[in-house]
N, C-alpha and C positions, 0 to 999 in steps of 0.2 A: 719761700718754699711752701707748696704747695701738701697738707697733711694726705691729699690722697697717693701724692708721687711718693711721701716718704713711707705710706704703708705699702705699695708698690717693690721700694726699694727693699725696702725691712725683709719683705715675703720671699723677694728674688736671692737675696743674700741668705735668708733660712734655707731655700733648698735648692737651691743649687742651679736651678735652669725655671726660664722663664714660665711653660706649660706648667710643672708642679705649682708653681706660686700662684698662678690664675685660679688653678685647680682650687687651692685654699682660701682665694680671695670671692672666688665664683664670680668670675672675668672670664673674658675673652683674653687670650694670650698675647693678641694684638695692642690692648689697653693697655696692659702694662706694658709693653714692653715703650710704648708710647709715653707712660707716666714715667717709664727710667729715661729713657731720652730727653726729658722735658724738662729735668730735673738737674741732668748731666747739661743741657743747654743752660740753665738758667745759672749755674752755678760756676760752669766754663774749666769743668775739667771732666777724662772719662773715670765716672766709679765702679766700671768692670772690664777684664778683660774677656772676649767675647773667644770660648776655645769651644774645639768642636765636642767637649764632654759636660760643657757647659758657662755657666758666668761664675767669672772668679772675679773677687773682689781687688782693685787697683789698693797701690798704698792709701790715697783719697778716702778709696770705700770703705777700707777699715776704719778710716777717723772718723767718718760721717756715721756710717754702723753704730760705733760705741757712743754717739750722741744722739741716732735719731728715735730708739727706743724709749729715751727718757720724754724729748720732746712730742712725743704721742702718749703716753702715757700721763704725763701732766695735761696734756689735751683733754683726755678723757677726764680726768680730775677737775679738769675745771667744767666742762659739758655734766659731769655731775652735782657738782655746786650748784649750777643755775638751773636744772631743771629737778633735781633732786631726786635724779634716779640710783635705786641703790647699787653696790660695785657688784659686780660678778667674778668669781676668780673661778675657771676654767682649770682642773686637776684629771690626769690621766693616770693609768697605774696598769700591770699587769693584771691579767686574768685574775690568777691565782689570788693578787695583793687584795686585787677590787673587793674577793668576797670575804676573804680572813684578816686582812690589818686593813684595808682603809676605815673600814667604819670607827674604828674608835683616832684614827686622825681624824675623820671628818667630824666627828663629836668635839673631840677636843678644840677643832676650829671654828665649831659653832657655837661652845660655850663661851667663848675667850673674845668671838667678832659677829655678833648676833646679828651685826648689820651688814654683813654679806649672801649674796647669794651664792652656792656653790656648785657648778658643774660638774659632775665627774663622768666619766668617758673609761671602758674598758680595752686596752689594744694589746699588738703585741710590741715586744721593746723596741723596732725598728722604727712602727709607727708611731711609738709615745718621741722619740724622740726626733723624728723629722715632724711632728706637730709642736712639739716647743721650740725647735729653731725657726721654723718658717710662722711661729707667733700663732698658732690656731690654737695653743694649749699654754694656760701662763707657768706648769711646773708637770713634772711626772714623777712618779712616784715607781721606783724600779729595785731590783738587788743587784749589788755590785760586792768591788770590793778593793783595797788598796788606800792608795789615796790622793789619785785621780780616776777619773768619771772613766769607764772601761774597763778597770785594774781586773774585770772577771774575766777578759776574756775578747770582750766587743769591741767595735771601731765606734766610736757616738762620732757626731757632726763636733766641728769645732768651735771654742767661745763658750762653755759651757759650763756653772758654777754650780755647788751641790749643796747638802746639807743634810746629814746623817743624823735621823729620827726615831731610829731605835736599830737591834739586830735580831738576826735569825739564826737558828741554832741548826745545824742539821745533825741528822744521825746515819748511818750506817746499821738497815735492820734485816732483819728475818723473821721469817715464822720458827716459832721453839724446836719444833721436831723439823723444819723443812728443809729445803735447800741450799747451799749458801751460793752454790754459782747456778746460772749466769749472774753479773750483775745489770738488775734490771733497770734501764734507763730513761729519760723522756728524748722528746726529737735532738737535734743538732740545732745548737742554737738557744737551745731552752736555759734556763741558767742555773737550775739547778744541774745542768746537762754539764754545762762549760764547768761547774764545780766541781764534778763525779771526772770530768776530764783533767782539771788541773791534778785533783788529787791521787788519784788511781793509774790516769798515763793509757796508753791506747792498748795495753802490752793485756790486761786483763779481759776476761771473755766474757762478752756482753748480750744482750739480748736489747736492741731498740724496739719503745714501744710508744703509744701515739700521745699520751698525757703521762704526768705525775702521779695523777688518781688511777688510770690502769695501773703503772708500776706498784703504787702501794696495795693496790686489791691482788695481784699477782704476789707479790710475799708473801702476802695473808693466806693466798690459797701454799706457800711453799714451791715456788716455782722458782726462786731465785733469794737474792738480796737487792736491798735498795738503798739510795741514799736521797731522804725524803726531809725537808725542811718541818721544822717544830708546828707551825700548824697544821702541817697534814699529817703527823704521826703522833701527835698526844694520846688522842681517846684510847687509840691502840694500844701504846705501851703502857699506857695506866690499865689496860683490861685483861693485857698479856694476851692477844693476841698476836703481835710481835713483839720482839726482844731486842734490845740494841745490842751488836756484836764486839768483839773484844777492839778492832780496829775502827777506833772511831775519828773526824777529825779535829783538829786542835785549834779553828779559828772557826767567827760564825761569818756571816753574810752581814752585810750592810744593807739595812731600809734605808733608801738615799734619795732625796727628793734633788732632783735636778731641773734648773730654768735658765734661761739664755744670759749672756753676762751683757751687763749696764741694763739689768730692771729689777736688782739688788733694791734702788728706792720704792721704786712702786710697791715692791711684793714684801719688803722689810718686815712689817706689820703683820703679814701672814704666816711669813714662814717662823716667826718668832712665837707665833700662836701654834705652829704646826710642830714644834718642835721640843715642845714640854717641857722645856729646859727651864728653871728659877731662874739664869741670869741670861743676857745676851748670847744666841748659839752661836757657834762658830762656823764663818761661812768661808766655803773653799773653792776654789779653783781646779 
């Protein structure tokens, strides 16, 4: 087997249809689809079924899938050996995360593996996660919540293992003297969005508004309430500019790093770094 047909293959099985895979490979969509063919010849079964919403993986593909991450990955492992280039681990995260919690992951993962390089990448949740399935991102960094990967709310891609790195608290605020309705929210889709949904129900009168940080400068001015995660309402409530209200709620958010399942070996090393934990984390499906 040829390692460029299995990055081929790896990319087509991350998302879904041949064009996105190229897209991430920066190919021609012809190439791959030529390196899965070449692959499926050499090997003398098909590892997709070709539907018109896209390629789904045959039983074949999924055995192959669960084993050809590792064997590229050990590839790079050894192309580092011999030329002595140092690893790069590639990490995405929401907006919001990128500027208030990853830096102190990314601290704590450069203290712990000084010999890595570290990529971070800012997206939103759909793209952190069609870039760790289709292998452009080796982990993401997202809020979730349960204990499978989507439990907030979201559909993620399939094949996906997690590993919960701390949490987030949120509150339920106001301004002292202001308003307490509308409750003011971020887009559809947002997650602290899908939280203010699960918790509250559609039934409460709301105001959509285009970020998180509009909603909480909107409280501030007493235009509504909000329900704003702990890093964006500390400085406030310690200065009393807002005030948390009597209904607040009873579970926090999970900071949950998520990466494709079978490259558990490759990333072991990091995520154990990323996860601050004194003993072995625990890693989930």
């Amino acid at each position: 087997m040829d390692l460029r047909q299995l990055r081929g293959f790896v990319a087509v099985a991350g998302a879904g249809t041949v064009t996105e895979a190229a897209t991430a490979l920066g190919l021609a969509p012809a190439s791959v689809s030529e390196q899965v063919r070449r692959l499926e010849r050499s090997l003398g079964v098909a590892l997709f079924e070709r539907t018109p919403r896209g390629m789904r993986l045959t039983e074949p593909g999924a055995a192959l899938l669960a084993r050809a991450q590792g064997l590229l990955d050990h590839a790079d492992e050894v192309r580092r050996a011999v030329t002595g280039e140092r690893r790069q681990v590639r990490i995405g995260a929401l907006e919001m995360l990128a500027a208030a919690r990853l830096p102190a992951v990314i601290r704590r993962l450069a203290e712990r593996r000084p010999d890595l390089d570290v990529d971070v990448r800012s997206l939103t949740r759909q793209s952190l996660l069609a870039e760790v399935a289709d292998g452009r991102l080796d982990a993401a960094l997202l809020l979730d919540s349960g204990a499978r990967v989507g439990g907030l709310g979201f559909s993620p891609p399939a094949e996906l293992d997690f590993l919960d790195v701390g949490e987030v608290a949120l509150s339920l605020v106001a301004a002292p003297d202001g308003d307490r309705e509308p409750l003011l929210v971020s887009p559809r889709g947002c997650s602290i969005r899908l939280a203010a949904d699960r918790l509250f129900g559609t039934e409460v009168r709301r105001r959509e508004l285009t970020s998180i940080a509009t909603a909480r400068e909107w409280a501030r001015q007493g235009l509504g309430s909000s329900l704003l995660p702990d890093f964006a309402v500390g400085a406030d409530l310690a200065s009393g500019a807002l005030v948390a209200l009597e209904t607040q709620p009873t579970e926090n958010l999970a900071l949950r790093l998520v990466w494709r399942s079978g490259r558990e070996p490759a990333l072991r090393d990091v995520l154990y770094a990323l996860s601050g934990y004194a003993s072995s984390p625990r890693l989930s499906r």
